[in-house]
C-alpha positions as CSV (number, residue, x, y, z in Angstrom):
1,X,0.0,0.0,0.0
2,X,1.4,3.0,-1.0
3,X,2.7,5.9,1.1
4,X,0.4,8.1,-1.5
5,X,-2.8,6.4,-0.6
6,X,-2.4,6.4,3.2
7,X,-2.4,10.5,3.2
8,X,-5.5,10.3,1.3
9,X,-8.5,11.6,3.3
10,X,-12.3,9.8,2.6
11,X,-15.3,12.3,2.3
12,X,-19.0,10.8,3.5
13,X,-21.5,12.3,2.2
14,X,-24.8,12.1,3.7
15,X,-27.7,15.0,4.1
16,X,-25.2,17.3,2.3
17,X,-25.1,16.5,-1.5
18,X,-23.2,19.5,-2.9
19,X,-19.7,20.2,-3.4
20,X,-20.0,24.6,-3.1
21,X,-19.9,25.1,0.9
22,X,-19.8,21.8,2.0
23,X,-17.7,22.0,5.0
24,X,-16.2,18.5,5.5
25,X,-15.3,18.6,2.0
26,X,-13.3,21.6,2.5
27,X,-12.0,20.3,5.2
28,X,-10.8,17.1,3.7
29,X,-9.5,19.0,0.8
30,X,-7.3,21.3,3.2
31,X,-3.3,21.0,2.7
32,X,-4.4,19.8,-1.0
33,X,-4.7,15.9,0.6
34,X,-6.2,13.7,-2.4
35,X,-9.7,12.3,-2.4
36,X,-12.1,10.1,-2.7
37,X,-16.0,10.3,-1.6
38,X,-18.5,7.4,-0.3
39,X,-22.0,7.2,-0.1
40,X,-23.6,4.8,1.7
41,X,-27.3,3.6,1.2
42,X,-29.3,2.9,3.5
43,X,-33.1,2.2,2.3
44,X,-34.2,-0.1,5.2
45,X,-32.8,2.7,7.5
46,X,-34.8,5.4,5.8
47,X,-38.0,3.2,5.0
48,X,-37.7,2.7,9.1
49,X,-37.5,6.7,9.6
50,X,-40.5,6.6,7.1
51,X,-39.0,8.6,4.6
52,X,-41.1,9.8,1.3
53,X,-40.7,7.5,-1.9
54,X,-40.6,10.7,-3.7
55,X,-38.0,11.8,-1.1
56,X,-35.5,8.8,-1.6
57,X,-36.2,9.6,-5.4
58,X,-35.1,13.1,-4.8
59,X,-32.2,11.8,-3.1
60,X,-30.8,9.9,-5.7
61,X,-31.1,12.0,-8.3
62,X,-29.0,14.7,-6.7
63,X,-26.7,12.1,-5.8
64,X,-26.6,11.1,-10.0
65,X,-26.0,15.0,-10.1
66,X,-23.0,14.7,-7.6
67,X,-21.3,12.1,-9.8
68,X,-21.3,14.5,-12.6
69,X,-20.2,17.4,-10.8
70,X,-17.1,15.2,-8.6
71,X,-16.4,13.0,-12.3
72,X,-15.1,17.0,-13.5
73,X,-12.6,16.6,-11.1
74,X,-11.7,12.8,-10.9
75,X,-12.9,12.5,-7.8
76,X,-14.3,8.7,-7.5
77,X,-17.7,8.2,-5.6
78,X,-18.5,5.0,-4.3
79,X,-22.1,4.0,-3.8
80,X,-22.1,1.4,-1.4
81,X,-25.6,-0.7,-0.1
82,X,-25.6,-1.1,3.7
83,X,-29.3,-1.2,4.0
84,X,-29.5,0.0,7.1
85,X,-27.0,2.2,9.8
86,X,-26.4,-1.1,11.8
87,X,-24.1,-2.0,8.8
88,X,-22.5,1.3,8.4
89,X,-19.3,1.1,11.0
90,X,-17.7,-1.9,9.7
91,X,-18.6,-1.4,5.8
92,X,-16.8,2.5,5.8
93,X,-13.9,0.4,8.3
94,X,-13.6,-1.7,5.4
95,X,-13.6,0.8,2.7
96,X,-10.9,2.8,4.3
97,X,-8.7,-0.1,4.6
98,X,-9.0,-1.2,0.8
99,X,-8.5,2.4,-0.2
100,X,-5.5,2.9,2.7
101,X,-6.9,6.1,3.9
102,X,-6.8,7.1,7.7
103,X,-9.3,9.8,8.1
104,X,-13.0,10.1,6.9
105,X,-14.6,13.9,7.2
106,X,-18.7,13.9,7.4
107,X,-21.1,16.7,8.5
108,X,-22.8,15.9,11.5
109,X,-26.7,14.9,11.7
110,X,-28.3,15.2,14.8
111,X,-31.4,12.8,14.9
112,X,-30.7,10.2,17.6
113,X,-30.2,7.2,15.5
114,X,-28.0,9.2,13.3
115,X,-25.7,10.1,16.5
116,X,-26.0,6.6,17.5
117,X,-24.6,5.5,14.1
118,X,-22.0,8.4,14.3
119,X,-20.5,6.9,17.2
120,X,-20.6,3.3,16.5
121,X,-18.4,4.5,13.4
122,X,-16.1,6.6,15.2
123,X,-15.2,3.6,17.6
124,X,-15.0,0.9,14.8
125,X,-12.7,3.5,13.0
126,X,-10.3,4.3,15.7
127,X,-10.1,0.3,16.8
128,X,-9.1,0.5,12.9
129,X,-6.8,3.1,13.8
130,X,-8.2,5.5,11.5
131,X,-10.4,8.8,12.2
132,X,-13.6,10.0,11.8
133,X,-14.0,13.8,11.8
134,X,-17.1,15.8,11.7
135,X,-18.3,18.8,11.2
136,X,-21.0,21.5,11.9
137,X,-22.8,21.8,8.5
138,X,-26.4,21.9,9.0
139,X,-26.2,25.0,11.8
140,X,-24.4,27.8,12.0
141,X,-24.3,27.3,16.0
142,X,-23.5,23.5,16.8
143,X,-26.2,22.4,19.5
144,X,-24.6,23.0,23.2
145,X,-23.0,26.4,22.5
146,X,-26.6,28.7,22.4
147,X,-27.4,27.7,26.0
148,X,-29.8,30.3,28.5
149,X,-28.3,31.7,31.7
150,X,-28.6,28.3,33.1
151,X,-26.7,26.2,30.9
152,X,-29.3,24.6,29.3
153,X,-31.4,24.4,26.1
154,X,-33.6,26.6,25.0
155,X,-37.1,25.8,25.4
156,X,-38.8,29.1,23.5
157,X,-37.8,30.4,20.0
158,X,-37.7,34.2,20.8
159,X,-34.7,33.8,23.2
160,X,-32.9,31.0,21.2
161,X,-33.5,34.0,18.4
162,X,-32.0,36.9,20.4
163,X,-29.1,34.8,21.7
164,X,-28.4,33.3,18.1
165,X,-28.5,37.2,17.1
166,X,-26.3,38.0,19.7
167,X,-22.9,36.2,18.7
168,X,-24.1,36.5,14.7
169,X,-21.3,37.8,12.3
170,X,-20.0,37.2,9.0
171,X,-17.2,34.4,9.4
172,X,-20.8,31.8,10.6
173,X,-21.9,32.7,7.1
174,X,-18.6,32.5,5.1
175,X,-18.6,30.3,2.2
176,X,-16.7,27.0,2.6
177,X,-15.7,25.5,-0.7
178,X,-12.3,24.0,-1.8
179,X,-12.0,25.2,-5.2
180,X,-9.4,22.6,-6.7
181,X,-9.7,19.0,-5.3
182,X,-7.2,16.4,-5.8
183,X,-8.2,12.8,-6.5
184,X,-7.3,10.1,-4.6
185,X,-6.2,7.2,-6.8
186,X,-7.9,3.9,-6.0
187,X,-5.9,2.1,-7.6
188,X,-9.4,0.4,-9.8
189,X,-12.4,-1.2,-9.4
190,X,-13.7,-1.5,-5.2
191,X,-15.3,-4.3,-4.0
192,X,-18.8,-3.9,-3.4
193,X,-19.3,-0.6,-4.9
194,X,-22.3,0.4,-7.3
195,X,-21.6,1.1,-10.5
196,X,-24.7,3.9,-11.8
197,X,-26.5,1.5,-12.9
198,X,-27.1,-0.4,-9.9
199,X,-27.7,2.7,-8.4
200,X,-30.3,3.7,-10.6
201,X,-32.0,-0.2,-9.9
202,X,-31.9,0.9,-6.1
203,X,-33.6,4.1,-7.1
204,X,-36.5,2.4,-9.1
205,X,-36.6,0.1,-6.3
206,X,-36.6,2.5,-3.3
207,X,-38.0,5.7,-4.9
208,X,-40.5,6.8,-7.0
209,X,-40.6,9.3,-9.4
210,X,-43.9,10.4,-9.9
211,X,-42.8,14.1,-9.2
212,X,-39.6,14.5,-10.2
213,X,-40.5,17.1,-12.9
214,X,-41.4,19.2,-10.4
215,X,-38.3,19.2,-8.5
216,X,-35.2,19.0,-10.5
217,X,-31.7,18.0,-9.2
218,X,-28.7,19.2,-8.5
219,X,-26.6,22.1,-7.3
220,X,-27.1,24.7,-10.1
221,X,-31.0,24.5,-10.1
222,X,-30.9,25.4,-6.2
223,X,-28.5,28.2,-6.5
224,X,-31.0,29.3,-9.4
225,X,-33.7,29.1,-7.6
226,X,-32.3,31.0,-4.3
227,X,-31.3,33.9,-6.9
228,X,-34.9,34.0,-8.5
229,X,-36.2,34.2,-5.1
230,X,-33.9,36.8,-3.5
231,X,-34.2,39.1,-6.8
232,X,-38.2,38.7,-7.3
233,X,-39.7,37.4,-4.0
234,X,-37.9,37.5,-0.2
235,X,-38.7,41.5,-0.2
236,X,-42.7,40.8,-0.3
237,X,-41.8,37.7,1.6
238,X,-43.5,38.8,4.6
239,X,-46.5,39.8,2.9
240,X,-47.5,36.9,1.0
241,X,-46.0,33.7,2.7
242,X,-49.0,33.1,4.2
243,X,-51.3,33.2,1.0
244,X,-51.1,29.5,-0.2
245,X,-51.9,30.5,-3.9
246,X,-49.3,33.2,-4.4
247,X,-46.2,32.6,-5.4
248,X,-44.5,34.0,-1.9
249,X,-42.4,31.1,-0.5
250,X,-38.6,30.5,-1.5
251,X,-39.8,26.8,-2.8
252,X,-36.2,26.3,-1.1
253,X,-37.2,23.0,1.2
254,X,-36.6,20.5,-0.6
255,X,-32.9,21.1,-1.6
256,X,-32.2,22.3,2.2
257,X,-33.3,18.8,3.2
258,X,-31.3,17.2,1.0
259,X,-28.5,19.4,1.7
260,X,-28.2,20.3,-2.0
261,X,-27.6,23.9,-0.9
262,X,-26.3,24.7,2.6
263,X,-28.1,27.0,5.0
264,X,-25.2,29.5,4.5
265,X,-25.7,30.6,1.2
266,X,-29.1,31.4,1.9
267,X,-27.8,33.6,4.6
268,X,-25.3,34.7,2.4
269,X,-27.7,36.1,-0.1
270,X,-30.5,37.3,2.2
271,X,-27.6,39.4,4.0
272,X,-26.4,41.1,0.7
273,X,-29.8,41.9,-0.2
274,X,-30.4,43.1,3.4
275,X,-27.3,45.7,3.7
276,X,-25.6,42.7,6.1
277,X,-28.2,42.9,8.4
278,X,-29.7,39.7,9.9
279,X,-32.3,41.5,12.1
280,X,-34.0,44.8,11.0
281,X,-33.7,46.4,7.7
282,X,-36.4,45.0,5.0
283,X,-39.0,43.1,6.6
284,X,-39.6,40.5,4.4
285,X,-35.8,39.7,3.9
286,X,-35.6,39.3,8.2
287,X,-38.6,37.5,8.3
288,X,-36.8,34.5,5.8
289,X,-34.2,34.6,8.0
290,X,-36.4,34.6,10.8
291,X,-37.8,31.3,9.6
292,X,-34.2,30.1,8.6
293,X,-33.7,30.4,12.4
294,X,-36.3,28.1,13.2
295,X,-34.8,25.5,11.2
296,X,-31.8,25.7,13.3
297,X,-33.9,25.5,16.4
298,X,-35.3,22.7,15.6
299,X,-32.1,21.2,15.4
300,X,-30.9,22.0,19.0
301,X,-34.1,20.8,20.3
302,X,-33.6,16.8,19.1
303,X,-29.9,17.2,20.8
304,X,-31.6,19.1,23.9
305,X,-34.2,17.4,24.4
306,X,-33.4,14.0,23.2
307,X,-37.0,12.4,24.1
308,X,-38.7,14.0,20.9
309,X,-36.5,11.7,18.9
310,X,-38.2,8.9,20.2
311,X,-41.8,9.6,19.6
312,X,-42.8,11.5,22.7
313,X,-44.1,14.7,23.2
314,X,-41.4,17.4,24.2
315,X,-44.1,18.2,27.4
316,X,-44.4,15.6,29.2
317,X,-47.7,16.1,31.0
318,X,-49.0,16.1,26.9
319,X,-48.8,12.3,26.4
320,X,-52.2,12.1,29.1
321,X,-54.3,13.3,26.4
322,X,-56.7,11.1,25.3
323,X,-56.7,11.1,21.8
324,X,-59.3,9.3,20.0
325,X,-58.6,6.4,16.9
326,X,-61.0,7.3,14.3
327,X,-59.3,5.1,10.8
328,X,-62.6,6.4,9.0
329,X,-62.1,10.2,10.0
330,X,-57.7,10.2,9.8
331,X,-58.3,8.7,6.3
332,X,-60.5,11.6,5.5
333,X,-58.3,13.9,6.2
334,X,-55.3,12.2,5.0
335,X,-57.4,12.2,1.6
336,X,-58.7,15.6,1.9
337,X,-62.0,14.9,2.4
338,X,-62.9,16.2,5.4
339,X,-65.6,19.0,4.3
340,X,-63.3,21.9,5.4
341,X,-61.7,23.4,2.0
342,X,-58.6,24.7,2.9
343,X,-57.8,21.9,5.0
344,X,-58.9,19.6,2.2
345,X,-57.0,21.6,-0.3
346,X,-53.9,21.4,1.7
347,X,-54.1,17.7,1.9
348,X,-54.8,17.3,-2.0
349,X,-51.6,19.4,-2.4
350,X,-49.3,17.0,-0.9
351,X,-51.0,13.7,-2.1
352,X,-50.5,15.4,-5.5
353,X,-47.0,17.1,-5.0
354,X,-44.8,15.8,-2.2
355,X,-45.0,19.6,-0.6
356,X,-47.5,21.3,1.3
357,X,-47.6,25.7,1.8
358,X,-46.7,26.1,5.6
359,X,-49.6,28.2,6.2
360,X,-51.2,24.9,5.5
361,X,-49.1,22.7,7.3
362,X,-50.1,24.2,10.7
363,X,-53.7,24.4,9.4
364,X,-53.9,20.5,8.7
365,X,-52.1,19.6,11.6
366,X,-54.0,21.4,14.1
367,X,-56.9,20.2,12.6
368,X,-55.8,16.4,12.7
369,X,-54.8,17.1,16.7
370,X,-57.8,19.4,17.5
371,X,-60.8,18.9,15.5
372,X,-60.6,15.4,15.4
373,X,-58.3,14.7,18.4
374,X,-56.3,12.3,16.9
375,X,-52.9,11.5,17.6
376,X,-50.4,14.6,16.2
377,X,-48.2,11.3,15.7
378,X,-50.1,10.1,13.1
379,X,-50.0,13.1,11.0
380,X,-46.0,13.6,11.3
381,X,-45.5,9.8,10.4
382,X,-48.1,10.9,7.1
383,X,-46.3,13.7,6.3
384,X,-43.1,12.6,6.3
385,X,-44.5,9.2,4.4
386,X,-45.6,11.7,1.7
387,X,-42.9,15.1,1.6
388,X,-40.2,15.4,-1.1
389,X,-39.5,18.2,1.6
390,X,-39.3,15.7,4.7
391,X,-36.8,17.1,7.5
392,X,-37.8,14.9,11.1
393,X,-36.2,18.0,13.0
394,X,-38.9,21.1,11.2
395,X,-41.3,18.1,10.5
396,X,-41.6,17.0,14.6
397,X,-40.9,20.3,15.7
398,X,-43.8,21.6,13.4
399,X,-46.4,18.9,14.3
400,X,-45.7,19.5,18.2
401,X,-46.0,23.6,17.5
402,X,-49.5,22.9,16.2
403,X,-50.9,20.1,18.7
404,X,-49.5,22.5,21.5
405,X,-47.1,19.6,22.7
406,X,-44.0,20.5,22.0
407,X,-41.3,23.7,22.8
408,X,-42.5,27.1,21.9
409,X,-45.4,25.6,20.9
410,X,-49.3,27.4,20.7
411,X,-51.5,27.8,24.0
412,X,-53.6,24.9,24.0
413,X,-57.1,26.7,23.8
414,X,-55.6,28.1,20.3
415,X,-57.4,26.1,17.9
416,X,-57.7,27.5,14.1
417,X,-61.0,27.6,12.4
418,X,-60.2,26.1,9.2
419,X,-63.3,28.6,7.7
420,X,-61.9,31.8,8.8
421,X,-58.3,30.6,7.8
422,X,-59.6,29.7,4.4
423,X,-61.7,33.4,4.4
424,X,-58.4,35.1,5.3
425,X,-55.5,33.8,3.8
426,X,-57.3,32.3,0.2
427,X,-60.0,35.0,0.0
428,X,-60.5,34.8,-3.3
429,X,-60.5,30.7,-3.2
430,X,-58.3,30.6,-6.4
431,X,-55.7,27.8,-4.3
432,X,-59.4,25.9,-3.5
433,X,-60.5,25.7,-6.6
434,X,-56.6,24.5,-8.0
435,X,-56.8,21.5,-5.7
436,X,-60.7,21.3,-5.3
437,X,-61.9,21.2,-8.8
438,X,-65.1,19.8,-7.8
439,X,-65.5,23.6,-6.2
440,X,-64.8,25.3,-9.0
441,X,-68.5,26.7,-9.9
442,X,-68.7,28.3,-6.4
443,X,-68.1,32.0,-6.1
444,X,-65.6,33.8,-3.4
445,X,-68.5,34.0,-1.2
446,X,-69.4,30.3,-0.9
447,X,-66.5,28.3,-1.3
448,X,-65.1,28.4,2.3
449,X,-68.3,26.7,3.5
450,X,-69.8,25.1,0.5
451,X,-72.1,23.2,3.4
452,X,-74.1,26.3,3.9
453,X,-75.3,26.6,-0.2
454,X,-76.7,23.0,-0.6
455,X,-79.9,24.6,-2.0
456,X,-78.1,26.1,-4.6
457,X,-76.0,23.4,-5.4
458,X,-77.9,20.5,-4.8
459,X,-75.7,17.8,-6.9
460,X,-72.5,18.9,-5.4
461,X,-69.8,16.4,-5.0
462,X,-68.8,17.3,-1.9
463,X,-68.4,15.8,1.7
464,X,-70.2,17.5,4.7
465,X,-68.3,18.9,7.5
466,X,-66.7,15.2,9.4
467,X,-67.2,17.1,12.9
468,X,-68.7,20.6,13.8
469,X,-66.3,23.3,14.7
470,X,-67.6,24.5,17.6
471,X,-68.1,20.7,18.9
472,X,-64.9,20.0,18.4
473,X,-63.2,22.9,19.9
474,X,-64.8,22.0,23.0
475,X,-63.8,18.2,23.1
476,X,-60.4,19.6,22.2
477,X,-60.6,22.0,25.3
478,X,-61.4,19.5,27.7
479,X,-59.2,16.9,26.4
480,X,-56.3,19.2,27.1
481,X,-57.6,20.3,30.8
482,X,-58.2,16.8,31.9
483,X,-54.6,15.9,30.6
């Protein structure tokens, strides 16, 4: 084995597929060391996690786009099947001793069985006597260093805002790319890697593409997009992000989940539009970052508060409610059929699309947890069975917000009512009628309660109301008391 290959460092790419600002990859590029990349599949892992088809679809297509971008280089990626973490430590061990390199560089993940697999690796590597170094990616703050006068976690957004404020300045934002990387040589073909066919087999197998045309791959399309939406859209951000059938979102989720574009260059850009300033200045461009903010909470919270990770509710006194098992009701609404339009609408739009407006998010999730007082549980496991978008850390953190469970998270009386939220934020009922054809005749006035204009529209293909408002809000009420 060659003295050449032992000073060769082994990049593992995960939740981060992207070579501009990648952090470990910079890292492992520093001193001009030689390369090579891994990624490891792990379908039974993710199928576990209940990760979307259309997700894993996602997921390899950016990876087919990594390939490309890594083969202008010479940088070899190995795709390797593990099937699940479990397998992980001893397959990377392996691959480090075929290729004879000492030290693997990954950005950290911080879901629990993530961490768990983390460490498992980092002992079977140094009983390997290799290394495993990791990096803050994801965050701009790792989780433990934003702690209240206490030394602890923050349980409420608006401090863990003002303190993440506090120490904000531009080297957390700085752009971390290698520009020239330097392959590692291994020396031919490696036992048990994937050639792209195979990997496209695992893809057809695993994924499904049904709508991949709506979300295409890869590192330029993301940087595109963030440029459309900082030139044309984050200044009215605040205005419209909460109007379902405007155009008012940065439509940025899904590539921040798969790590196709880092957190930073979103910061990057919002800051140069903003005159460098993260709080103040335009409102809509501080509000985005506002809500890039809650992302990082998010993340602090599954490392603080390590309980959420493993299906319980962050407040404890929470898990006494007595929430009801309806199938016939929780498949209405995970059909959008439930007689409330928005709500419906909402549904429709991630059955159809793998993404869902956030407006609506808290809108169908307090419904599922209030209305119908069904487990919020449920609903995360749906949505992240159905979103091309699905992040566990904004997707738990989300669901526990609107079921008034969780940190930070709504006064339990709060309960939407679907009818006024429809009446203010889709007055017109144009996003209705998109997802609701079946509504389509009905005019502004109407289509928020098409219940109360039977008369007029007697052959109307559409459900009552599954449970009265006001009934429900009461159950809801004295659910939450008694618990």
């Amino acid at each position: 084995m060659s003295e050449e290959k032992q000073s060769g460092n082994l990049v593992w790419f995960r939740n981060d597929l992207r070579v501009e600002d990648n952090t470990a990859l910079a890292a492992a590029a520093r001193d001009g060391a030689p390369l090579a990349a891994v990624f490891l599949v792990c379908a039974g892992q993710w199928e576990a996690h209940d990760v979307a088809p259309v997700r894993t679809d996602f997921l390899f297509r950016n990876l087919a786009e990594l390939r490309k971008t890594l083969d202008r280089q010479s940088i070899p990626l190995l795709v390797l099947d593990c099937g699940d973490f479990g397998k992980v430590p001893a397959a990377l061990a392996k691959l480090c001793g075929e290729l004879g390199v000492g030290d693997v560089y990954c950005n950290l993940e911080y879901g629990f069985n993530e961490r768990v697999r983390d460490a498992k690796t980092r002992d079977a590597l140094e009983k390997a006597g290799l290394r495993l170094h990791t990096c803050t990616d994801q965050v701009l703050y790792a989780p433990g260093t934003l702690l209240n006068g206490s030394g602890e976690y923050y349980k409420v957004f608006t401090a863990f805002r003002k303190k993440w404020l506090e120490g904000f300045g531009s080297d957390l934002v700085a752009e971390r790319t290698a520009r020239k990387l330097k392959p590692l040589d291994v020396g031919g073909p490696v036992r048990g890697a994937l050639d792209p066919d195979q990997v496209e087999k695992l893809r057809a197998r695993h994924g499904s593409d049904a709508v991949a045309d709506l979300y295409p791959a890869g590192e330029k399309e993301a940087r595109g997009r963030l440029r459309a939406f900082i030139s044309d859209g984050v200044a009215d951000y605040e205005e419209n992000r909460d109007f379902p059938a405007r155009e008012g979102t940065s439509g940025l989720s899904p590539w921040l989940a798969a790590g196709v574009i880092s957190v930073r260059a979103c910061l990057r850009a919002a800051l140069e539009a903003n005159r460098g300033r993260a709080d103040g200045g335009k409102k809509g461009i501080s509000c985005w970052i506002s809500e890039l903010t809650w992302r990082e909470f998010y993340r602090h919270v599954l490392v603080g508060f390590p309980q959420v990770n493993c299906n319980m509710p962050f407040r404890a006194e929470t898990d006494n409610i007595s929430w009801r098992s309806d199938d016939q009701q929780f498949r209405a609404w995970c059909e959008g059929s439930t007689g409330y339009p928005l709500v419906d609408a909402g549904m429709r739009q991630l059955n159809e699309t793998g993404w869902m407006h956030n407006r609506l998010r808290m809108v169908t999730a307090m419904f599922l947890a209030k209305h119908l007082l069904i487990d919020w549980r449920r609903g995360e496991q749906y949505f992240m069975q159905k979103l091309v978008d699905g992040d566990f850390a904004s997707n738990n953190g989300g669901w526990q917000w609107s079921a008034s469970t969780g940190t930070d998270a709504v006064p339990y009386f709060r309960i939407f009512n679907p009818f006024t939220q429809s009446e203010r934020f889709d007055p017109e009922g144009d996003f209705i009628r998109r997802y609701l054809p079946e509504l389509a005749d009905l005019d502004a006035r109407e289509i928020h309660a098409p219940h109360k204009h039977r008369k007029k529209y007697p052959d109307l293909d559409y459900p009552e109301p599954i449970v009265d408002h006001k009934e429900a809000r009461q159950r809801a009420l004295a659910a939450f008391k008694n618990a």
